[in-house]
C-alpha positions as CSV (number, residue, x, y, z in Angstrom):
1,X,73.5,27.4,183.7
2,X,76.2,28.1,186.0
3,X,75.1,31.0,187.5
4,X,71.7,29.2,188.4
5,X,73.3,26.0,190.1
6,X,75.6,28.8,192.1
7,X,71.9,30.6,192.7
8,X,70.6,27.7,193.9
9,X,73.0,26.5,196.1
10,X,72.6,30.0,198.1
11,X,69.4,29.6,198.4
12,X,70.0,26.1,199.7
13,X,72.2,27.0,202.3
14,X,69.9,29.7,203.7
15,X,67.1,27.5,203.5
16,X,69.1,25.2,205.7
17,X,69.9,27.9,207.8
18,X,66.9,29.3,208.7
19,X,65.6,26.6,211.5
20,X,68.8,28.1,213.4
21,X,68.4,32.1,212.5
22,X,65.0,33.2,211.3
23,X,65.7,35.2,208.2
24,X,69.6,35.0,208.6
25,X,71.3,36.7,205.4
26,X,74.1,34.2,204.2
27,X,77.5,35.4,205.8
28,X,80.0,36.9,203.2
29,X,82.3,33.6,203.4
30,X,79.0,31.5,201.9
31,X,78.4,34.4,199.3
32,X,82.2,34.4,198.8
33,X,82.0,30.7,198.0
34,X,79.0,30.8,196.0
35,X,79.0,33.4,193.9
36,X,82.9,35.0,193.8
37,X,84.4,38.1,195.9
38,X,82.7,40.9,193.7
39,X,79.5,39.6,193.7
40,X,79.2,38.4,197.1
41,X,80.2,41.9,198.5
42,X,77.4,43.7,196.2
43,X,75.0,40.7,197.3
44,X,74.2,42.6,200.4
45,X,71.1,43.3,202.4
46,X,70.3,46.7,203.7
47,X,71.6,46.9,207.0
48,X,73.1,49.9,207.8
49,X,70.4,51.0,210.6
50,X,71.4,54.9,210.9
51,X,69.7,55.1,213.7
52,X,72.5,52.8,215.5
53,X,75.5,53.8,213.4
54,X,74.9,57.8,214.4
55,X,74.3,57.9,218.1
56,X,74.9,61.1,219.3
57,X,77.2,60.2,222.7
58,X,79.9,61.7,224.0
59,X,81.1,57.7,224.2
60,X,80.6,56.7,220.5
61,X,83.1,58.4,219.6
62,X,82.1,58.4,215.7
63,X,82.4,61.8,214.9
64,X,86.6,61.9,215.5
65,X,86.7,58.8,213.0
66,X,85.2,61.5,210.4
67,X,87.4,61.9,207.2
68,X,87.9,63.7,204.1
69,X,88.0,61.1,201.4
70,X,88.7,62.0,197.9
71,X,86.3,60.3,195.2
72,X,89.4,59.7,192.6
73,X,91.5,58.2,194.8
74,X,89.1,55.2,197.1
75,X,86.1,57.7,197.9
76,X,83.9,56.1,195.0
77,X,84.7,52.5,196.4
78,X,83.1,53.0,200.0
79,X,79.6,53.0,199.0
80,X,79.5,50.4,195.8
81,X,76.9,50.1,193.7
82,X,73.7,48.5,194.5
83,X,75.0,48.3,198.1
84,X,73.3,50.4,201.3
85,X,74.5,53.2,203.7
86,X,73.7,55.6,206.1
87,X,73.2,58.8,205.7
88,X,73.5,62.0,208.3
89,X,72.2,65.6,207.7
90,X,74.6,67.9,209.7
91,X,71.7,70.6,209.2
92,X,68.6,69.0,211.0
93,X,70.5,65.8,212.6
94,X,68.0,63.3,210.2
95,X,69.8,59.9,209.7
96,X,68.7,58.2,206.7
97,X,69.5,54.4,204.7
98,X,70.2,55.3,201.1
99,X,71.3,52.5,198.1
100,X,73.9,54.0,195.8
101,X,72.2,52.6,192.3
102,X,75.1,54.2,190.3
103,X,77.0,57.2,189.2
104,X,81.0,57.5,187.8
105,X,81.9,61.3,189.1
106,X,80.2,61.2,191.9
107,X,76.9,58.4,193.6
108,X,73.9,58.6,192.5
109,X,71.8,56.9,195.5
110,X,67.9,56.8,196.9
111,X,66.6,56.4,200.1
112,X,65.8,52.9,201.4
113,X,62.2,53.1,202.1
114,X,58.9,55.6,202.2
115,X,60.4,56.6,205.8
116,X,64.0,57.6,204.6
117,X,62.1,59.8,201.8
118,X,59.8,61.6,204.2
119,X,63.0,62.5,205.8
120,X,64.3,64.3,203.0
121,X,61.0,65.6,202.1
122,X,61.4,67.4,205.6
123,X,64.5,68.8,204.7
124,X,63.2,70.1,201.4
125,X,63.7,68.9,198.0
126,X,66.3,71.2,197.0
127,X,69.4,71.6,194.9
128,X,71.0,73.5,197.6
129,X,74.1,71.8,198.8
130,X,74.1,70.2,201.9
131,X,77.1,68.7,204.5
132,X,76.3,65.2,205.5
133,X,78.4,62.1,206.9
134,X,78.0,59.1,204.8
135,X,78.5,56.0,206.6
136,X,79.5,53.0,204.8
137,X,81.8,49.8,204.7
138,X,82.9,50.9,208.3
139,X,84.0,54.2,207.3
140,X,82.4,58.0,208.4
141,X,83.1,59.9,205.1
142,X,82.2,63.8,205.0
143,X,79.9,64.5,202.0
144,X,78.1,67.0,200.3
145,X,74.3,66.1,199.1
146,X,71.1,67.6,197.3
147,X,67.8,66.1,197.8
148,X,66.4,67.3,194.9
149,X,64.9,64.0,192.9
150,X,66.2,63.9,189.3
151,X,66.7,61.1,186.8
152,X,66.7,57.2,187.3
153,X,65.8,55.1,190.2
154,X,66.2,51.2,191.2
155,X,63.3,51.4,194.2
156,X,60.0,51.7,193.6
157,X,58.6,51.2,196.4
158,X,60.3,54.1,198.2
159,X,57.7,57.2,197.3
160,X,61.1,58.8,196.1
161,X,60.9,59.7,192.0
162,X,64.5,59.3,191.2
163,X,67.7,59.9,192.9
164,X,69.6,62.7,194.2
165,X,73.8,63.4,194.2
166,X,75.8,62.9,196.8
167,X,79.6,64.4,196.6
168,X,83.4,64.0,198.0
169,X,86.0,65.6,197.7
170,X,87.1,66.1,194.5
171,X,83.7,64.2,193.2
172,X,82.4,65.9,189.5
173,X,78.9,67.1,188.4
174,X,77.0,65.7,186.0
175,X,76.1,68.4,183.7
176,X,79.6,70.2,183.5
177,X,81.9,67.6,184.7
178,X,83.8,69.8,186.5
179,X,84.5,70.1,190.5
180,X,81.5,72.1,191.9
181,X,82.7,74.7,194.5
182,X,79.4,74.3,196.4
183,X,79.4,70.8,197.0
184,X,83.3,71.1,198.0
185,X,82.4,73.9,200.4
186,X,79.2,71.6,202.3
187,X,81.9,68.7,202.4
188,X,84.6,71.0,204.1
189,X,82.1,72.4,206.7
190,X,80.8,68.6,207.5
191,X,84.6,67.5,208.1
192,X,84.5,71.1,210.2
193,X,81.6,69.8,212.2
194,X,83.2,66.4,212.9
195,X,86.1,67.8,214.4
């Protein structure tokens, strides 16, 4: 019961909201007060635009704020579950918005929309390890990715059948649960890359 007052009180306040922002999502603070710090931050729309986030200038200046994160020790944490990011493919330059819908060792995420998987259908569904840059929560984390589709998904209306693996440092498999040197080497020549 609770939870459906605190539900409906959101929805109030973006109702009320919407003669003075069409479409507004509800600012963090109201989320914060409406439904508690955890569940606020996971509340999120999609709005990572990679498109904006990776502009290739000389005055962005994002590729020098590229780092190494490890998974065990705050790399899982930048891109939380059920929360959305952007995506860069060193290889062909494609910029992508991906949801992380899960994963312990490493993210399991999808891309956004029919668009973001044509992208990776371009690159090839592979299990070849690629070097990306992940952008998320105002960080640019190298990464390691495959764009093969395997196993679960949360969006289906993305023309994507399942999800695919994206790795840091230090990040695990799922099949052997151990480090895999391939992911690790794609992660160390995106950080390369970036600087």
């Amino acid at each position: 019961m609770k939870y459906m007052i605190r539900r409906l009180i959101c929805l109030m306040l973006v109702l009320a909201n919407l003669n003075a922002v069409a479409l507004a999502e509800p600012t963090l603070a109201v989320r914060t007060a409406v439904f508690g710090a955890e569940e606020a931050r996971s509340a999120t729309l999609p709005s990572a635009d990679p498109e904006s986030v990776f502009t290739l200038t000389k005055k962005s200046g994002w590729k020098s704020r590229v780092v190494a994160m490890k998974w065990y020790d705050g790399g899982s944490s930048v891109l939380r579950k059920g929360e959305y990011g952007a995506l860069y493919d060193i290889e062909t330059g494609m910029r992508l918005k991906i949801k992380r819908m899960g994963g312990s060792s490493h993210a399991d995420v999808e891309p956004a929309s029919k668009s973001d998987t044509a992208k990776l259908k371009k690159m090839g569904y592979s299990w070849d390890r690629r070097p990306g840059i992940l952008y998320s929560d105002g960080k640019f984390v190298a990464c390691s990715f495959a764009t093969q589709p395997h196993g679960d998904q949360t969006l289906s209306k993305n023309g994507y059948h399942g999800q695919f693996c994206l790795h840091m440092v230090g990040s695990k498999t799922h099949g052997s649960d151990h480090v895999d040197a391939d992911h690790q080497a794609a992660i160390k020549k995106a950080y390369s890359w970036a600087h």
